[in-house]
C-alpha positions in Angstrom: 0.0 0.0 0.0 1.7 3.6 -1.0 1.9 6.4 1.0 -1.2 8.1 -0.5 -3.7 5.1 -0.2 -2.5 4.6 3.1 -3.3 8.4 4.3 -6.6 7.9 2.0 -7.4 4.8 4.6 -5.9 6.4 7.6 -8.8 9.6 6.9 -11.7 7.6 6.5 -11.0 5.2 9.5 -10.9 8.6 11.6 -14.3 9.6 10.1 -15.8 6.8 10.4 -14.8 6.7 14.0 -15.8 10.1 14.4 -19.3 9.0 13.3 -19.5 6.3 15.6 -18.0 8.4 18.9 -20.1 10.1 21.4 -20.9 14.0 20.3 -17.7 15.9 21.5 -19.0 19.1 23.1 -15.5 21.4 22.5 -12.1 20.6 21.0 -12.7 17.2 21.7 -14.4 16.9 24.8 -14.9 15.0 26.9 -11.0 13.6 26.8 -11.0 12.8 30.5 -12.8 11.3 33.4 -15.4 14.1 34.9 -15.9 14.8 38.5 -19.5 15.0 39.9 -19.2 17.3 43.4 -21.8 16.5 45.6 -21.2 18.8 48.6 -23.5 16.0 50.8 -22.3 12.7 52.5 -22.5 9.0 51.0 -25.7 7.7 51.4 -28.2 10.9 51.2 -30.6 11.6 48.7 -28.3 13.6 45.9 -25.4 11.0 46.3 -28.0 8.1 45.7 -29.5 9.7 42.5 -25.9 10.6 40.8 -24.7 6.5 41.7 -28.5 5.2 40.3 -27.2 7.6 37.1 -23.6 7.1 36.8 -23.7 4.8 34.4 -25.8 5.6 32.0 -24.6 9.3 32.3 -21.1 7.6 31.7 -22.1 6.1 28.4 -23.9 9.2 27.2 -20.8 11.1 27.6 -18.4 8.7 26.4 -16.4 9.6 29.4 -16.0 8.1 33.2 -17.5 9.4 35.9 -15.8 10.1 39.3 -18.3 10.8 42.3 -16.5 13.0 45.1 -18.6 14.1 48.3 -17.2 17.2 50.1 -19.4 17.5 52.8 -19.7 20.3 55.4 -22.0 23.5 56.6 -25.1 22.4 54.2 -23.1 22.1 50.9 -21.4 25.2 51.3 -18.2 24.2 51.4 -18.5 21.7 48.3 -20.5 24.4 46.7 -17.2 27.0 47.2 -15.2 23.8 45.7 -17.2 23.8 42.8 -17.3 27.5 42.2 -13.3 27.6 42.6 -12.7 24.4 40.0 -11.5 25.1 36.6 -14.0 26.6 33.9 -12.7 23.2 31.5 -16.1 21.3 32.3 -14.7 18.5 34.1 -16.1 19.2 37.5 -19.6 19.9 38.0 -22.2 20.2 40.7 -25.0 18.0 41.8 -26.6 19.7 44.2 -30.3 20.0 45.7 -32.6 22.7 47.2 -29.8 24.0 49.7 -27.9 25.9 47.2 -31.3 28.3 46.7 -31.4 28.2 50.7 -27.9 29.7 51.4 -27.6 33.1 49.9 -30.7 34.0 52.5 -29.1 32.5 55.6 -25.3 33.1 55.3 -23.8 36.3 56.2 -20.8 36.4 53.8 -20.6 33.3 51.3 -17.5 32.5 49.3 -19.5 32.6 46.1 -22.1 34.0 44.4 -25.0 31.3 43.6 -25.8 32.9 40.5 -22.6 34.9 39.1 -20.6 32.0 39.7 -22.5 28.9 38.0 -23.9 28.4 34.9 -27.0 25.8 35.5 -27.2 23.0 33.2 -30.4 21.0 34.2 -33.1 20.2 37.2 -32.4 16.3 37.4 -35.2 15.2 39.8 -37.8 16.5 41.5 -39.2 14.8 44.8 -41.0 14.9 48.1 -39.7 14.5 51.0 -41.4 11.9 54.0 -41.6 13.0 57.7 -40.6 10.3 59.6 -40.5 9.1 63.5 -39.0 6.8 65.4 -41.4 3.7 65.7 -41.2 4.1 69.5 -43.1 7.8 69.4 -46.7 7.4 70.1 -48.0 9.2 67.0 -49.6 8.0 64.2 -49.8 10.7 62.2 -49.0 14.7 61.7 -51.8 16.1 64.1 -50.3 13.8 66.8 -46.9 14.8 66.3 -48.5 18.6 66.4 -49.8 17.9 69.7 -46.9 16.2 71.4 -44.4 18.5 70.6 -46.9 21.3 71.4 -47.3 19.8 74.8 -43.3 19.2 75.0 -41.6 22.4 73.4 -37.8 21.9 72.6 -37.7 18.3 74.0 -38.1 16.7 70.5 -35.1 16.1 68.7 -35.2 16.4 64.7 -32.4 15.6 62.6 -30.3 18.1 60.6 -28.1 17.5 57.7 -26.6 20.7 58.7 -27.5 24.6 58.6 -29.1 25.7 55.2 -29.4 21.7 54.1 -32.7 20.7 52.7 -33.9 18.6 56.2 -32.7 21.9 58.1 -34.6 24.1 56.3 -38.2 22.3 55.5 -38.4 21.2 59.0 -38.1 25.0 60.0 -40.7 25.6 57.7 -42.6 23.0 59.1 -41.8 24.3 63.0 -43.0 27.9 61.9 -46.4 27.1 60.0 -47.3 24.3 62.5 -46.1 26.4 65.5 -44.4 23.6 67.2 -40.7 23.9 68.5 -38.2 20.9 67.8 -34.6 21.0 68.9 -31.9 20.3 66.1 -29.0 17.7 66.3 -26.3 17.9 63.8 -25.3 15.7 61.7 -22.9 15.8 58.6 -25.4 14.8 55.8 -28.7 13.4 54.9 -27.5 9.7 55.3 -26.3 10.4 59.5 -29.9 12.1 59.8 -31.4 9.2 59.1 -29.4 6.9 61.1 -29.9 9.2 63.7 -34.1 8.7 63.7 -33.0 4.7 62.8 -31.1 4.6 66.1 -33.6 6.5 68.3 -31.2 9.5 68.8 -33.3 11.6 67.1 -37.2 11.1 67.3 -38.1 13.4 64.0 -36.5 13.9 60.4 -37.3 14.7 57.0 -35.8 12.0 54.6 -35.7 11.5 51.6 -38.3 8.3 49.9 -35.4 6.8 48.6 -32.6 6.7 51.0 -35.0 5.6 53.7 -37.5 2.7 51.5 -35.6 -0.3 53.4 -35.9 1.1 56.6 -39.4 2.1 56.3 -40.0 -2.0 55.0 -38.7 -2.9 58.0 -40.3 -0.9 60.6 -37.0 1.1 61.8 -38.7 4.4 60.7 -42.3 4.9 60.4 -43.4 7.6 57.8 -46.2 10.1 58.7 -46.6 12.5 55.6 -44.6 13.7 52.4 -43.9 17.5 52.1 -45.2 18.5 49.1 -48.7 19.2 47.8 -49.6 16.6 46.1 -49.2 13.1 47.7 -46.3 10.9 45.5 -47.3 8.0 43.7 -44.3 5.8 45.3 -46.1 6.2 48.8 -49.6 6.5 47.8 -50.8 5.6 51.2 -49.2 8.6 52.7 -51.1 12.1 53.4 -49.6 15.5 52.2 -48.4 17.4 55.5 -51.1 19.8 54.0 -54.1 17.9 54.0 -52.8 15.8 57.8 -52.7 19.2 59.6 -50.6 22.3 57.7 -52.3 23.8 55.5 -50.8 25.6 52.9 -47.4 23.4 53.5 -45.6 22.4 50.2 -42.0 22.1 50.0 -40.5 19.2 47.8 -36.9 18.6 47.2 -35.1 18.9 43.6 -31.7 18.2 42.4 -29.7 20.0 39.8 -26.8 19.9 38.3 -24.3 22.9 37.6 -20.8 24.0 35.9 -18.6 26.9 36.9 -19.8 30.1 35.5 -16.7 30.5 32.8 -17.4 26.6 31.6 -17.8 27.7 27.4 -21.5 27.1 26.2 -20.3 24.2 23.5 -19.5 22.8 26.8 -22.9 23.0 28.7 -24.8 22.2 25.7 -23.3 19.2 25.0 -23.7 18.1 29.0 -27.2 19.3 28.9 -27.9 16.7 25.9 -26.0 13.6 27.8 -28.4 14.7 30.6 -31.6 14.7 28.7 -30.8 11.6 27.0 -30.5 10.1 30.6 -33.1 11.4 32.3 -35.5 10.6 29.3 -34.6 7.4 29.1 -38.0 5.4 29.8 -35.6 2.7 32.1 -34.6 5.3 33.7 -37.7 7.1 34.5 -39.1 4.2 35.3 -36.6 3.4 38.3 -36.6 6.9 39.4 -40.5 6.6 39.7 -40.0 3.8 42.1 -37.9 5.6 44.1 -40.3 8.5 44.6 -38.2 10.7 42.3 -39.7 12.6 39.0 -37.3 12.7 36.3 -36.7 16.0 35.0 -34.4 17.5 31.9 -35.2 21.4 32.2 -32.9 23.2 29.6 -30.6 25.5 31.2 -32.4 28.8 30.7 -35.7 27.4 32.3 -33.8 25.6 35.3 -31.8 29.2 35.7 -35.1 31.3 36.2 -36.2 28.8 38.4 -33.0 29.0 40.8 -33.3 32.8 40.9 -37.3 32.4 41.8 -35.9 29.8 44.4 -33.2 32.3 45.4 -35.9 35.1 46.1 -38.4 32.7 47.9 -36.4 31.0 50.7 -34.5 34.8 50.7 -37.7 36.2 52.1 -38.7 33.0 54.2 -35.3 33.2 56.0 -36.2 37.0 57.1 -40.6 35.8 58.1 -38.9 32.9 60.4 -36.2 34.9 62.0 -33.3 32.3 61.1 -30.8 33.9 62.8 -28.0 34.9 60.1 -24.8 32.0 59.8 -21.5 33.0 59.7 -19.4 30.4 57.9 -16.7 31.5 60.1 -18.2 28.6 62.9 -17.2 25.8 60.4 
């Protein structure tokens, strides 16, 4: 074969590869493994949707995926990590309702939630359960009202940490039900729940999927999901608005996000791996049985609703009187 038929080859192997390879989003990306921050522990909600996703979102990138949990002060610090990371498109956030929590409840953050990040997609949206420990005498909401009403500050809820999502819809919860609960800390979503598991804690908002074998097996007894409408995973279960809120409606989401410099070829291209994943009737289907919608908002309609999220719990903060956090106690 001379030189000429051999370049000839050489050019259409490399198109026909081309063909055949994942989309590259710019200059070839993705040419390395891509880092998922999730600024919550092993084992909570956000951590157990990016591991259900992983691989699939793997293949649809054409590009392994590393999970990393940096946990501490209710995503915070991961979220700083995040904003800080190199604008290349290899490390992105996964993140849930706590990143729309913090600009209203920290005095001085290391970031700006919406100058620093582009967003790229919602991923899920879900409820959240209340949950006891089987060994409190309530069966449901109202009787959780009462006790605690009869017992201020005695009750112990669990907290993922100040400005997570369990912090912040059980202070909701507190405020419109007019109860007081006392908060024990705990470094993510998963210790919260081993904290009502154990009995150290008698209350806690968890998430339908992190706490499904548990709640088979009698460890944790759910009394009501958080948002309005009850979820088709837990049929059985009342809405916290209909068993003795009214007006109570709070679900969890998670989203994804790049740093704020990432170049747009960049996020489009993630945003399509994204939507093929979270599209994917297999996929959707799982979720579903975990209690979690699957959602692929493009980025424009997932950024308005951050900002709308941003101005909400903003002004939520300021009606409870959450004192102000300084990041300075971490």
């Amino acid at each position: 074969m001379n030189r000429t038929t051999g370049t000839a080859c050489a050019s259409l192997f490399a198109a026909v590869f081309a063909l055949s390879a994942p989309l590259a989003g710019s200059a070839g990306y993705p040419e390395k493994p891509v880092r998922l921050l999730v600024p919550f522990s092993p084992g909570g909600g956000t951590d157990l949707l990016c591991r259900a996703i992983q691989d699939r979102l793997e293949r649809a990138l054409g590009a392994g995926i590393i999970i990393d949990n940096r946990t501490g002060a209710g995503g915070t610090i991961g979220v700083t990590q995040a904003a800080r990371a190199a604008p290349d498109g290899y490390t992105r956030l996964v993140t849930s309702a706590s990143f729309t929590f913090a600009p209203g409840l920290y005095n001085e953050l290391p970031y700006d939630a919406i100058k620093d990040f582009k967003p790229i997609s919602m991923l899920t949206q879900q409820p959240l359960l209340l949950a006891v420990h089987p060994s409190m005498p309530v069966k449901n909401v109202k009787d959780l009202i009462a006790i605690a009403r009869k017992n201020p500050g005695k009750i112990f809820y669990g907290n993922a940490g100040v400005g997570s999502n369990l912090h912040m819809t059980t202070e909701l919860f507190k405020y419109m039900a007019g109860i007081d609960l006392a908060a024990v800390q705990y470094k993510g979503g998963g210790p919260a729940l081993i904290g009502v598991i154990t009995g150290e804690v008698q209350v806690a908002f968890t998430g339908i999927l992190s706490s499904k074998p548990f709640r088979k097996s009698g460890q944790v007894r759910a009394l009501a999901v958080s948002t309005r409408e009850r979820s088709p995973a837990v049929p059985n279960l009342p809405t916290i608005h209909e068993a003795g809120v009214p007006g109570y409606d709070k679900g969890g989401w998670t989203g994804m996000f790049a740093q704020s410099r990432v170049p747009e070829p960049i996020i489009a291209f993630i945003y399509k791996a994204v939507t093929t994943v979270m599209k994917d009737p297999e996929a959707v289907k799982k979720l579903a049985g975990d209690g979690l919608v699957a959602v692929a908002s493009p980025p424009q309609e997932f950024s308005r609703f951050v900002q709308a999220e941003i101005a909400e719990w903003s002004k939520l903060t300021e009606e409870m009187k959450l004192q102000k956090i300084s990041l300075g106690k971490y």
